[in-house]
N, C-alpha and C positions, 0 to 999 in steps of 0.2 A: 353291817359295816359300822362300825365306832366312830366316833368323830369327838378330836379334842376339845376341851369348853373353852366357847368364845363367846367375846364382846365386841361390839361396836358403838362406838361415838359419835355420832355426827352434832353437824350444825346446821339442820336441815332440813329438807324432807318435806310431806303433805303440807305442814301447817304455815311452810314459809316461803315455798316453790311451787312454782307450777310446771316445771319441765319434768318432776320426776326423775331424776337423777341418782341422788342417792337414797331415793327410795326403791329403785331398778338394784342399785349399787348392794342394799342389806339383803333384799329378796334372791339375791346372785349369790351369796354366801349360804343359805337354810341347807340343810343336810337333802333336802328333796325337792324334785323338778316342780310340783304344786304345794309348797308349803302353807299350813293352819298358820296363821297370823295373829295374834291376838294384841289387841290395844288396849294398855293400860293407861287411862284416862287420871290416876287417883290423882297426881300432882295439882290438879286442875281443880280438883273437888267435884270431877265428873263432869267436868262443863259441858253440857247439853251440846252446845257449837262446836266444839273438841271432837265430840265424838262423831258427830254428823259428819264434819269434815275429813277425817278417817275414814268414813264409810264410804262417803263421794269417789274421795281418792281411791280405796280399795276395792269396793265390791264388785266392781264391773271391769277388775281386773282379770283374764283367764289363766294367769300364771299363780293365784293362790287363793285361798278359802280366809276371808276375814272375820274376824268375830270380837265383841268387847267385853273388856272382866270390868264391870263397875261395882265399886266396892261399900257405895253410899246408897244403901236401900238392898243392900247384898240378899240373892235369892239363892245359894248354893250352898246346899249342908257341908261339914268340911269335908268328908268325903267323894260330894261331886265335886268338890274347890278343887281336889288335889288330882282327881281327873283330868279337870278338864286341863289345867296349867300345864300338866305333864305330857300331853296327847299335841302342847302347841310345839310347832318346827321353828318359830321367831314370837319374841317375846318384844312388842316394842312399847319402849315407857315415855309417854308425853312429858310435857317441862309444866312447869307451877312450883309449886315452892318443896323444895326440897325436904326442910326437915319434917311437913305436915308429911305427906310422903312414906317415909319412913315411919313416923310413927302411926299411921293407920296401916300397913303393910302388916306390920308387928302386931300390933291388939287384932289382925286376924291370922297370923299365921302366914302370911304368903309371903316373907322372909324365906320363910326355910323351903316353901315351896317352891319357891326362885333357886334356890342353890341347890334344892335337889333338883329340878329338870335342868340346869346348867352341865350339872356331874353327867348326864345325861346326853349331852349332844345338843340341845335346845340352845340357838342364838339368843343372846338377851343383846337390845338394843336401846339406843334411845337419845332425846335431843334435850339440851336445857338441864332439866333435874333429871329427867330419864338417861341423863351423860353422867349426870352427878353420883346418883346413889351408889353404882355400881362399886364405886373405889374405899378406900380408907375414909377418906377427908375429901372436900371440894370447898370450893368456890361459892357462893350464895348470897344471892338478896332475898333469905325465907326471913329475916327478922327486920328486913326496912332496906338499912345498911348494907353496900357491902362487907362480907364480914366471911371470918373462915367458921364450916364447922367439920371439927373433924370426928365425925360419922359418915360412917355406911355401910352399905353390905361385907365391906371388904374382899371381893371377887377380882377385885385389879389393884393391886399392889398400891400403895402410891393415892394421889389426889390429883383431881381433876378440876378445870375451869373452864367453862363453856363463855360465848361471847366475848371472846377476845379482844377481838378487833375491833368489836360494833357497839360495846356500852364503855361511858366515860370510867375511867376510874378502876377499868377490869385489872387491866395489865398491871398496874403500879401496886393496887392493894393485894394483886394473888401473888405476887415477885417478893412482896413484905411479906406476907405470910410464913413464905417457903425461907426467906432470910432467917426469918425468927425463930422458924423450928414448929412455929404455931399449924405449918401443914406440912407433911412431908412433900418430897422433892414427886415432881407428876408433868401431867401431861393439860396444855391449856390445846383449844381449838379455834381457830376464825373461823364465822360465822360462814357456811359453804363447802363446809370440810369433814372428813369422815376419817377413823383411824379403826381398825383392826387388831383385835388382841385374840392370840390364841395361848391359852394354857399360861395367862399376864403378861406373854410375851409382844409388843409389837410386831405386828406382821406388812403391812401393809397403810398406807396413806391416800387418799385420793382428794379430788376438792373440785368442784365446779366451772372454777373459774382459774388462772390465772393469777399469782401473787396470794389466794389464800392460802396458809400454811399452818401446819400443828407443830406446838413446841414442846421440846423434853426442857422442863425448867427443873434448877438443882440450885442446891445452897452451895457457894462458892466458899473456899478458902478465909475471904476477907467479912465473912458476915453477911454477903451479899446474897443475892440469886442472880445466876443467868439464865440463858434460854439458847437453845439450839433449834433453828428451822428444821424441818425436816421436811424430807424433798416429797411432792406431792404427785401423784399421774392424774392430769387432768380428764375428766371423766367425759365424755361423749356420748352420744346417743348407737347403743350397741356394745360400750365397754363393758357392761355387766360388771363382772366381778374378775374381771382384768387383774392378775397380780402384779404391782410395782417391777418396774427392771425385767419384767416377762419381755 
């Protein structure tokens, strides 16, 4: 069976909940009932507590097989690289700084290894930078500042902005961005929130809570940026991967 390429975005998960929610919520989407997991730590620079905490979270989970690609002290010739990346059912990318990210991804190849098991049916997912890379352009404080950079995989149409709602100064500098043309028109997330793209299409929204919400933001007529709420299924314990309006 085929399965079209998808992304997910949260704001969420192990590193900042303890209910498990939309980390129930990504594993509810994998092409398979015990999906290979793997945790891409690089944003982080592999941080030792990153990974442990992934592992707490996942390993003693019976609903999937976890494992970590640490890319600092890397032991995998490129051929078991491309193995093992291709053999995972969800692919989920930690947060840390975005552009470093990117540029070690690249000086080993697992750029392309990402976008070939994407073509593939493989969920890439991921919270912070692991929301970021995926797209055109994002949102980022990988240089101090926030500041736009427009890099990245380009797998999602569009730019991205993760922490919405929860760091000062998100909302007003990613809205100038997208005015100025400096990111194109995307998708920002409040901190709790998860969005679904299949084949770059939005599919689906969900959010933990009540009142968090993900915005389709666009450059308006007058120079400006808006933003469009878009409507959330509050996630519960047993929604799994519930579709929106089901």
């Amino acid at each position: 069976m085929s399965h079209p390429p998808r992304l997910a975005l949260f704001g969420g998960g192990f590193s900042t909940e303890e209910d498990g929610l939309l980390d129930d919520w990504v594993l509810g989407h994998a092409r398979t009932p015990r999906p290979k997991v793997c945790f891409l730590p690089t944003a982080s620079g592999d941080a030792p507590a990153y990974v442990e905490s992934f592992l707490a979270a996942f390993r003693d989970r019976p609903d999937c097989e976890p494992s970590v690609l640490r890319l600092f002290g890397r032991k995998l010739d490129d051929d078991a690289l491309r193995a093992f990346v291709l053999a995972q059912d969800v692919v989920y990318v930690g947060g840390g700084n975005t552009a470093n990210l990117l540029a070690v991804w690249r000086v080993h190849g697992v750029d392309r290894l990402l976008r070939e098991a994407y073509g593939h049916g493989t969920l890439l997912c991921g919270i912070s930078a692991g929301a970021n890379c995926w797209a055109e352009g994002s949102h980022t404080d990988s240089f101090g500042p926030l500041t736009f950079l427009p890099d990245g995989l380009g797998l999602l149409p569009g730019s991205v902005c993760p922490h919405y709602d929860s760091e000062p100064g998100r909302r007003r500098s990613y809205r100038s961005a997208v005015a100025t043309g400096a990111l194109p028109a995307g998708w920002a997330l409040d901190d709790g929130t998860g969005a679904l793209f299949r084949d770059g299409r939005l599919t689906e929204t969900v959010s933990r809570a009540p009142g968090a919400s993900v915005y389709r933001v666009v450059r308006d007529g007058t120079g400006e940026a808006g933003e469009q709420a878009i409507a959330c299924q509050v996630l519960t314990r047993g929604t799994g991967a519930a579709e929106v309006g089901r």
